[in-house]
C-alpha atoms as an extended CHARMM CRD file, in Angstrom:
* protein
*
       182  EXT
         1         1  UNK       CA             -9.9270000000       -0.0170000000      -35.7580000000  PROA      1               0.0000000000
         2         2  UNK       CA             -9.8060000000       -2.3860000000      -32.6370000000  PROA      2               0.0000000000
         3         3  UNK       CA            -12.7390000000       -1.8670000000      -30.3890000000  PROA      3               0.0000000000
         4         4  UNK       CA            -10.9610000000       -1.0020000000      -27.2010000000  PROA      4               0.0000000000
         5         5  UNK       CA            -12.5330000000       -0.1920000000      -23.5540000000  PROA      5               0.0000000000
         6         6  UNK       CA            -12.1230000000        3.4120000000      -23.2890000000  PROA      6               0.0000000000
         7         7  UNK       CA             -9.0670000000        4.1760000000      -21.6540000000  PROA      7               0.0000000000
         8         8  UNK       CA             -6.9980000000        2.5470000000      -24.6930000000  PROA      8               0.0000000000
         9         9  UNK       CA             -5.6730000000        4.5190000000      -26.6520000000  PROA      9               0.0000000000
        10        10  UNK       CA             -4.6740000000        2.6970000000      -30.0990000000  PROA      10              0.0000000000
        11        11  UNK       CA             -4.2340000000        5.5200000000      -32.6860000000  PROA      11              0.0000000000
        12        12  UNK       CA             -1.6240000000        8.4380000000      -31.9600000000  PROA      12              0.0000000000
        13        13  UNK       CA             -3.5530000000       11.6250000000      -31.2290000000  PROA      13              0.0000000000
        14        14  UNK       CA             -2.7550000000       14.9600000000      -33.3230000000  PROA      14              0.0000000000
        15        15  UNK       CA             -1.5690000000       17.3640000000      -31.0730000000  PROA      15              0.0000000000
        16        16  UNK       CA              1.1150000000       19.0160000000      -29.0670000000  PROA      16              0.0000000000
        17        17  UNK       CA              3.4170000000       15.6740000000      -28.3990000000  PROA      17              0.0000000000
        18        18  UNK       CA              6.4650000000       17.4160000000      -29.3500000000  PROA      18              0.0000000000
        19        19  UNK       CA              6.1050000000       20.3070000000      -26.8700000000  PROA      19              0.0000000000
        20        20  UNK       CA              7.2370000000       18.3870000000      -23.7380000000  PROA      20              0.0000000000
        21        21  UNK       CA              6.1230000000       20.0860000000      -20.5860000000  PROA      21              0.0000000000
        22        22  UNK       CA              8.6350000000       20.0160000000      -17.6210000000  PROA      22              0.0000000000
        23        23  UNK       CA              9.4620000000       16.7990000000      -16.0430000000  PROA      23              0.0000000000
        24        24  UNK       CA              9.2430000000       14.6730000000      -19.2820000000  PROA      24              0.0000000000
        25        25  UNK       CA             12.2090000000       17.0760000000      -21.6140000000  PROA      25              0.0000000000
        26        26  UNK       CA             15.2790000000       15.5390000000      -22.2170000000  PROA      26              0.0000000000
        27        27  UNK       CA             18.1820000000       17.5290000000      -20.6180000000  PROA      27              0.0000000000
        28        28  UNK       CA             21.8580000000       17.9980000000      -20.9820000000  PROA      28              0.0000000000
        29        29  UNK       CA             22.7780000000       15.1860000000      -18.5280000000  PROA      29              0.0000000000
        30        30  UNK       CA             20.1540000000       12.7170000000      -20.1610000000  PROA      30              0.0000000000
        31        31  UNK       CA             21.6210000000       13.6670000000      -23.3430000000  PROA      31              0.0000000000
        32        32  UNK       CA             25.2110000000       13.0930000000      -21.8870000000  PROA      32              0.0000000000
        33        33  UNK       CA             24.1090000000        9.8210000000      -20.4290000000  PROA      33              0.0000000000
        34        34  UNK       CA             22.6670000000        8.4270000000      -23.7750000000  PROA      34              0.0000000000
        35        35  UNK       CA             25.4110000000        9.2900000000      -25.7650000000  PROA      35              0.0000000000
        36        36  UNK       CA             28.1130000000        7.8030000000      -22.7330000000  PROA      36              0.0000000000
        37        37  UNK       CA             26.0210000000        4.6480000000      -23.2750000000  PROA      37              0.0000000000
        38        38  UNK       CA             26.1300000000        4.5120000000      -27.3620000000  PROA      38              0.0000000000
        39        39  UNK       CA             30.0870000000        4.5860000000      -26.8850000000  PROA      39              0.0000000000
        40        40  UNK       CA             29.5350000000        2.0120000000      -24.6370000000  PROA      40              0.0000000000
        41        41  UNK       CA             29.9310000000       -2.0710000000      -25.7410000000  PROA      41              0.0000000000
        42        42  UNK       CA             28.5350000000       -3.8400000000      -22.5780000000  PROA      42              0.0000000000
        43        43  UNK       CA             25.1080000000       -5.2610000000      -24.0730000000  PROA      43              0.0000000000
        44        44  UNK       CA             21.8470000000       -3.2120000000      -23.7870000000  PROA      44              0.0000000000
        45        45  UNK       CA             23.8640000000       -0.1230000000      -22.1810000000  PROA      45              0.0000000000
        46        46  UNK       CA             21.2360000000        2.2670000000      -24.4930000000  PROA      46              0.0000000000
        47        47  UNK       CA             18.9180000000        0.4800000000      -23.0130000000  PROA      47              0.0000000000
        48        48  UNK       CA             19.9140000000        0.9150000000      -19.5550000000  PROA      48              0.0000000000
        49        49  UNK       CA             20.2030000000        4.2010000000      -20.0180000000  PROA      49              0.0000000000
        50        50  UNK       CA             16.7500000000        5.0260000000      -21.7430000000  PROA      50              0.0000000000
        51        51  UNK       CA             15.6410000000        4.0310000000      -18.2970000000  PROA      51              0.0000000000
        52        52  UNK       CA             17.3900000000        5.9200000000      -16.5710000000  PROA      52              0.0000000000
        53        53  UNK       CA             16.3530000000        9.0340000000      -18.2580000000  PROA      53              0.0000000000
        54        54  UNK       CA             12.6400000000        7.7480000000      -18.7450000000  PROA      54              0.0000000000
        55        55  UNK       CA             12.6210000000        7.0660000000      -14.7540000000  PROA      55              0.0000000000
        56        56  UNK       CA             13.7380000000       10.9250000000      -14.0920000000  PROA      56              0.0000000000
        57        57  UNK       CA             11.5150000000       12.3620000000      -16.9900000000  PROA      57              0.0000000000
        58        58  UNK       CA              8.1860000000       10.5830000000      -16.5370000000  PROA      58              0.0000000000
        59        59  UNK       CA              8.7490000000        8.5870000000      -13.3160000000  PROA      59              0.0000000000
        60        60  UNK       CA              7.4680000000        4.9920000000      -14.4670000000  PROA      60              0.0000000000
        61        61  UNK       CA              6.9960000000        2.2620000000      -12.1870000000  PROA      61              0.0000000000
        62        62  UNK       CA              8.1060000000       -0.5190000000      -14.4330000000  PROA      62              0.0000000000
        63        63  UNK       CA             10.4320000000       -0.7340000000      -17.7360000000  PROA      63              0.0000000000
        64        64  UNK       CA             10.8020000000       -4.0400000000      -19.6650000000  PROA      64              0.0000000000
        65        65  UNK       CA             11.6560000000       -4.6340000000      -23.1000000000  PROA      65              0.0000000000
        66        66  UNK       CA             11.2480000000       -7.7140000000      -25.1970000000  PROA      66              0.0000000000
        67        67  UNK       CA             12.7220000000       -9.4760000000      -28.3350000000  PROA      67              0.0000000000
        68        68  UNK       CA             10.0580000000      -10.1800000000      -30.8140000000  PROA      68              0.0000000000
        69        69  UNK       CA              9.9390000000      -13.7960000000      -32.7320000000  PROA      69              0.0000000000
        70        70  UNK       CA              7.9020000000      -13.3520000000      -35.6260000000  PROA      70              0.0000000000
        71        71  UNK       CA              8.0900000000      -16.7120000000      -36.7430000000  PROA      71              0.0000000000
        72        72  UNK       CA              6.5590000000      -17.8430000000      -33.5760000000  PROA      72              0.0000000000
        73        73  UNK       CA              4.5090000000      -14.7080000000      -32.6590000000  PROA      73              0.0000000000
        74        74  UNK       CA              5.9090000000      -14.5060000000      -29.0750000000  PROA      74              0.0000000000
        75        75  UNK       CA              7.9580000000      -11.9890000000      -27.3090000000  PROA      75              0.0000000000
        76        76  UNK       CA             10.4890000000      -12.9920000000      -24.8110000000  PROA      76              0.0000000000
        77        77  UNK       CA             11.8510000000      -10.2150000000      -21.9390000000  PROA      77              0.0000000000
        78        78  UNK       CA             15.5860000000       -9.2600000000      -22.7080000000  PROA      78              0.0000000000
        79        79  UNK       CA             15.5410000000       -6.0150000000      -19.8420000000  PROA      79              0.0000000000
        80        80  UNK       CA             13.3980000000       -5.6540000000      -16.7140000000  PROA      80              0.0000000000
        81        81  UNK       CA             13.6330000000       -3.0380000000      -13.9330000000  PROA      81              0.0000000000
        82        82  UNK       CA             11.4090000000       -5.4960000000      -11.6660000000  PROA      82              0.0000000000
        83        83  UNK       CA             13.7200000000       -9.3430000000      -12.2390000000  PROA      83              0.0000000000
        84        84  UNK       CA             11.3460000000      -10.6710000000       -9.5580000000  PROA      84              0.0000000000
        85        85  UNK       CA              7.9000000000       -9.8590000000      -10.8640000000  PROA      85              0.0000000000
        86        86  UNK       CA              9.2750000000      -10.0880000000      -14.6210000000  PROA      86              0.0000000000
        87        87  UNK       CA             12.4350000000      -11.8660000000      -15.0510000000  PROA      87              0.0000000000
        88        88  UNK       CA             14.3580000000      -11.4540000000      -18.4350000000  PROA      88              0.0000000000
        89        89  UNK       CA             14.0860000000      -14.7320000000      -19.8370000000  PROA      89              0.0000000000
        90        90  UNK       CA              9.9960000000      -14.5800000000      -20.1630000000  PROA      90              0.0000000000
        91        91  UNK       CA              8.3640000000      -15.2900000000      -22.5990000000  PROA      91              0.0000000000
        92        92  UNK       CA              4.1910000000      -14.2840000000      -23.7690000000  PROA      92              0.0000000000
        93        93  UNK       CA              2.7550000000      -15.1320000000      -26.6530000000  PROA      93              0.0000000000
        94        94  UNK       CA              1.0090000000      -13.2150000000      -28.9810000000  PROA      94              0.0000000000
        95        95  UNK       CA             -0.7040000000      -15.1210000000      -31.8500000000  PROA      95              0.0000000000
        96        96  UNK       CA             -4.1740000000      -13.9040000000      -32.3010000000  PROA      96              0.0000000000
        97        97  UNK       CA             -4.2410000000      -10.8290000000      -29.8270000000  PROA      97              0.0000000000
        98        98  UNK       CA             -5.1770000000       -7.6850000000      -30.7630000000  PROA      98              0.0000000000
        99        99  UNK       CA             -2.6000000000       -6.1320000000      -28.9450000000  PROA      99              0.0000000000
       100       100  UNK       CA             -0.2000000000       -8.2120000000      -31.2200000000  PROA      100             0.0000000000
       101       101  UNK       CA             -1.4850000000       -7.3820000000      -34.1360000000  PROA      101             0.0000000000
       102       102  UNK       CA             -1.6860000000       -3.8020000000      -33.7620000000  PROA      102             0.0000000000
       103       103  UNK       CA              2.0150000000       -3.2750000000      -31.8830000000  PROA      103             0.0000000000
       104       104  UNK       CA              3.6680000000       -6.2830000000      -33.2880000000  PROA      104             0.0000000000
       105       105  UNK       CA              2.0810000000       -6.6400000000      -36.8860000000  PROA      105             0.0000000000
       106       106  UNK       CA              0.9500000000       -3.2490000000      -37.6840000000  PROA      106             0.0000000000
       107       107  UNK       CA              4.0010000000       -1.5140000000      -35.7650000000  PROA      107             0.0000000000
       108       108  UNK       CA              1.8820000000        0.6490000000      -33.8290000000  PROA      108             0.0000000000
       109       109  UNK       CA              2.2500000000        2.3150000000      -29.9840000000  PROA      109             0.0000000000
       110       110  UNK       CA             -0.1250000000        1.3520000000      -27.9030000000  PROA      110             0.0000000000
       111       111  UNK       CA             -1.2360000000        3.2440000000      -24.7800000000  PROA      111             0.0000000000
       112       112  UNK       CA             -3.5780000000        1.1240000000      -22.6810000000  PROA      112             0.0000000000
       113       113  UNK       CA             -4.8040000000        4.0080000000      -19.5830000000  PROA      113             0.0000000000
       114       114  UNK       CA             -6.8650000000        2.4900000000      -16.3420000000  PROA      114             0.0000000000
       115       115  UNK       CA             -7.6470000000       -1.0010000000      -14.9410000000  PROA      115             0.0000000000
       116       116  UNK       CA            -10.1310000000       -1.6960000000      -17.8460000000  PROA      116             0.0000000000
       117       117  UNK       CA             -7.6700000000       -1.1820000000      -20.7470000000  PROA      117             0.0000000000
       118       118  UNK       CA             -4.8280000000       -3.0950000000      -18.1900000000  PROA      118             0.0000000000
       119       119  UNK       CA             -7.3640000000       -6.2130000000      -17.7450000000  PROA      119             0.0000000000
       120       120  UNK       CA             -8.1710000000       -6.0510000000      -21.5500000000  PROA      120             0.0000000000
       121       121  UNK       CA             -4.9840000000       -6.8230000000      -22.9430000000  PROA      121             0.0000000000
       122       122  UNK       CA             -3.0030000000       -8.0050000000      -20.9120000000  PROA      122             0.0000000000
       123       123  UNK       CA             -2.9270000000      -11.9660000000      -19.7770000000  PROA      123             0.0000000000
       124       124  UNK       CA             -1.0350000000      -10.8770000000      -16.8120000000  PROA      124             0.0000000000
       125       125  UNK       CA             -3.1880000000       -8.3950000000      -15.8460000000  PROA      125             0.0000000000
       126       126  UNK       CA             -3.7520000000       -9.3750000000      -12.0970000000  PROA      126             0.0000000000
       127       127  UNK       CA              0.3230000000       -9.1670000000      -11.6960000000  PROA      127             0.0000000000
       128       128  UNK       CA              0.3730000000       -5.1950000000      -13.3190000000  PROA      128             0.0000000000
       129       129  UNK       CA             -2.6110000000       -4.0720000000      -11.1280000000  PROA      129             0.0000000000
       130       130  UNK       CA             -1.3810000000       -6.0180000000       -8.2650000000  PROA      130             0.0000000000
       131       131  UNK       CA              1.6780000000       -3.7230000000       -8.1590000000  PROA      131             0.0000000000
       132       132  UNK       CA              0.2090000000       -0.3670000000       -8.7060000000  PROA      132             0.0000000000
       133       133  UNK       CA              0.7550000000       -0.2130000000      -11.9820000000  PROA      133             0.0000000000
       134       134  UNK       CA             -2.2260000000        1.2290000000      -13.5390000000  PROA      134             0.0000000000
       135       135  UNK       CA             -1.4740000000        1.9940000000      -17.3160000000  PROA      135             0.0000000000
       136       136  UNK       CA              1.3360000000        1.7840000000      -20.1670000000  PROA      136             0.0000000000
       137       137  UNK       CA              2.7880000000        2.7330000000      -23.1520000000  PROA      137             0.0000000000
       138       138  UNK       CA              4.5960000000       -0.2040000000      -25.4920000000  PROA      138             0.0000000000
       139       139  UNK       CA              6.8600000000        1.0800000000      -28.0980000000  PROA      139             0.0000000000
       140       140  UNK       CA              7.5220000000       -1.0310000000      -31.2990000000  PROA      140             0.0000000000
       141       141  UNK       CA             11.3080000000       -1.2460000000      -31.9020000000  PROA      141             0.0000000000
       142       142  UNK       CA             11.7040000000       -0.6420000000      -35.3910000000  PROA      142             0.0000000000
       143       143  UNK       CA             14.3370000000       -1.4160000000      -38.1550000000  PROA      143             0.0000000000
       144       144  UNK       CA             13.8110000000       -1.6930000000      -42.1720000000  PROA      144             0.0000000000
       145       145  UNK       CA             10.2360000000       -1.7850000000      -41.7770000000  PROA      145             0.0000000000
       146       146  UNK       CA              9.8980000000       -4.6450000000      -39.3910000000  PROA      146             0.0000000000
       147       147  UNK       CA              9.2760000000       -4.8240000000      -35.7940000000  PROA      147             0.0000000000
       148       148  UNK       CA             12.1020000000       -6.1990000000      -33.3660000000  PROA      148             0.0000000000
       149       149  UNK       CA             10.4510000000       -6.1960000000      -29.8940000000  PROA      149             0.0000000000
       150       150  UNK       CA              9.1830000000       -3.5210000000      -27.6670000000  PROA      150             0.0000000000
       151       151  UNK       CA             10.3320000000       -1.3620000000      -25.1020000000  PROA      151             0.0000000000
       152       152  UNK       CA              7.2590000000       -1.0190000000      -22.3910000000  PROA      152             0.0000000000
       153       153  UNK       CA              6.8630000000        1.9540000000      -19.9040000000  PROA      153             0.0000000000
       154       154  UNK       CA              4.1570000000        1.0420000000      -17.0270000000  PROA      154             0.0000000000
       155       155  UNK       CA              2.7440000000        4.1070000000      -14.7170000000  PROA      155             0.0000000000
       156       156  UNK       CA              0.9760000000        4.3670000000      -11.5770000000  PROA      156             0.0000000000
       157       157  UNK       CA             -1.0860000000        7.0450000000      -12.5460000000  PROA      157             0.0000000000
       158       158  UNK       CA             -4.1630000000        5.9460000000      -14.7650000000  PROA      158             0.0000000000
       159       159  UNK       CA             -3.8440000000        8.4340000000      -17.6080000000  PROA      159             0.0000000000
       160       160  UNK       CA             -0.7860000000        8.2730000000      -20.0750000000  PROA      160             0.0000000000
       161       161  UNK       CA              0.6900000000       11.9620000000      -20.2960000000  PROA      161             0.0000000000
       162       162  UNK       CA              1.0820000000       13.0540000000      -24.0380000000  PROA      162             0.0000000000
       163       163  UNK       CA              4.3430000000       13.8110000000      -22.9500000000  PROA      163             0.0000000000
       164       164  UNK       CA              5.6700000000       10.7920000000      -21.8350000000  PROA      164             0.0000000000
       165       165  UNK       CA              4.2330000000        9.3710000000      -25.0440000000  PROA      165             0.0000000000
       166       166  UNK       CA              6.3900000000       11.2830000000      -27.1260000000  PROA      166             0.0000000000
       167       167  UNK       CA              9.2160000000       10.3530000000      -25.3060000000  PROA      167             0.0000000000
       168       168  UNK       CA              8.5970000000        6.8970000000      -24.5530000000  PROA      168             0.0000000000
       169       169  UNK       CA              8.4880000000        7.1510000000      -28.8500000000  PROA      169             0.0000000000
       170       170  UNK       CA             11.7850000000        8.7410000000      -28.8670000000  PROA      170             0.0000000000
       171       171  UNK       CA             13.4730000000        6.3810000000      -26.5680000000  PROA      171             0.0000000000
       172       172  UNK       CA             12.0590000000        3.5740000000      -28.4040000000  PROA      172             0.0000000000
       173       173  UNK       CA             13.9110000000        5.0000000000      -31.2990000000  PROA      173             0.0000000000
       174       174  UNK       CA             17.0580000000        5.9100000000      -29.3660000000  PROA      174             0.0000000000
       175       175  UNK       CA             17.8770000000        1.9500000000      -28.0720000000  PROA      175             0.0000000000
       176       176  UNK       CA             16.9340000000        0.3270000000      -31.2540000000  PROA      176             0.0000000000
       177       177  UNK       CA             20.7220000000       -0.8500000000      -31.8960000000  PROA      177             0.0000000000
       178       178  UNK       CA             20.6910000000       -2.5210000000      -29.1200000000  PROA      178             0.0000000000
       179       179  UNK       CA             17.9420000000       -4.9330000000      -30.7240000000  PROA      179             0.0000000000
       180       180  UNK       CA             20.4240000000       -4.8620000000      -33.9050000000  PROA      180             0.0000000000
       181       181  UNK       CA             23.3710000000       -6.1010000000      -31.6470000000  PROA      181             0.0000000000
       182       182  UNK       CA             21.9350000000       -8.8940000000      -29.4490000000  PROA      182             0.0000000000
């Protein structure tokens, strides 16, 4: 196990994630909008609308998702709901991090909660903190047993919801094609 400042949280907790409280459930209309978007051929429309329905559920600051390289062990930005602060285009890499082995290698969520955990794993640190953002969940996009990219929820709030988790997870899982199409 990574030795993490507390705060990040690297292993999924047992527990009521499925239970969604109000405020993070998925609804008729977010269930309409999803499948409007998976009839839809424009380019990352799931996508799109994941963030739509994350935005009303859990009320993140910041969504971006990336396209993973594992040849390279980099990650370059293919969505961001912030183009001036994090353009698509961007690229990190991610060769000897922990963070990229554990989401990247070992296909795991990650859930980084407070300043500490923000500053820990995160080169761009200053940037998140700078506008408000003060933790995150990164989803592995999955397919065959190998990691595509991520889709990334940041929050202004310093503790990560169990809720949101979960549905950050089941997002992840919702706009996978649109890793399979681009």
């Amino acid at each position: 196990m990574l030795n993490a400042p507390q705060g990040a949280m690297l292993n999924a907790p047992q527990g009521a994630m499925l239970n969604a409280p109000q405020g993070a459930m998925l609804t008729a209309p977010h269930l309409a909008l999803l499948t409007a978007a998976a009839r839809d051929a424009r380019p990352l429309a799931l996508l799109a609308a994941a963030e739509v329905v994350a935005r009303q559920a859990m009320g993140h600051g910041l969504c971006t998702a990336m396209r993973f390289d594992a040849a390279t062990m980099t990650v370059r930005r293919i969505f961001s709901t912030d183009a001036a602060a994090y353009p698509v285009g961007g690229a990190k890499p991610k060769r000897d991090t922990a963070w990229g082995r554990h989401v990247l290698e070992e296909r795991q969520v990650f859930v980084g909660e407070g300043a500490a955990a923000i500053t820990a794993f995160f080169d761009d640190h200053t940037l998140i903190l700078g506008l408000g953002l003060r933790s995150i969940v990164n989803v592995p996009i999955l397919h065959g047993g190998a990691c595509l990219g991520t889709v990334n929820f940041l929050f202004s709030a310093e503790n990560i919801q169990p809720e949101w988790r979960a549905l950050a997870e089941l997002l992840g899982f919702v706009v996978t094609p649109d890793w399979l199409t681009g």
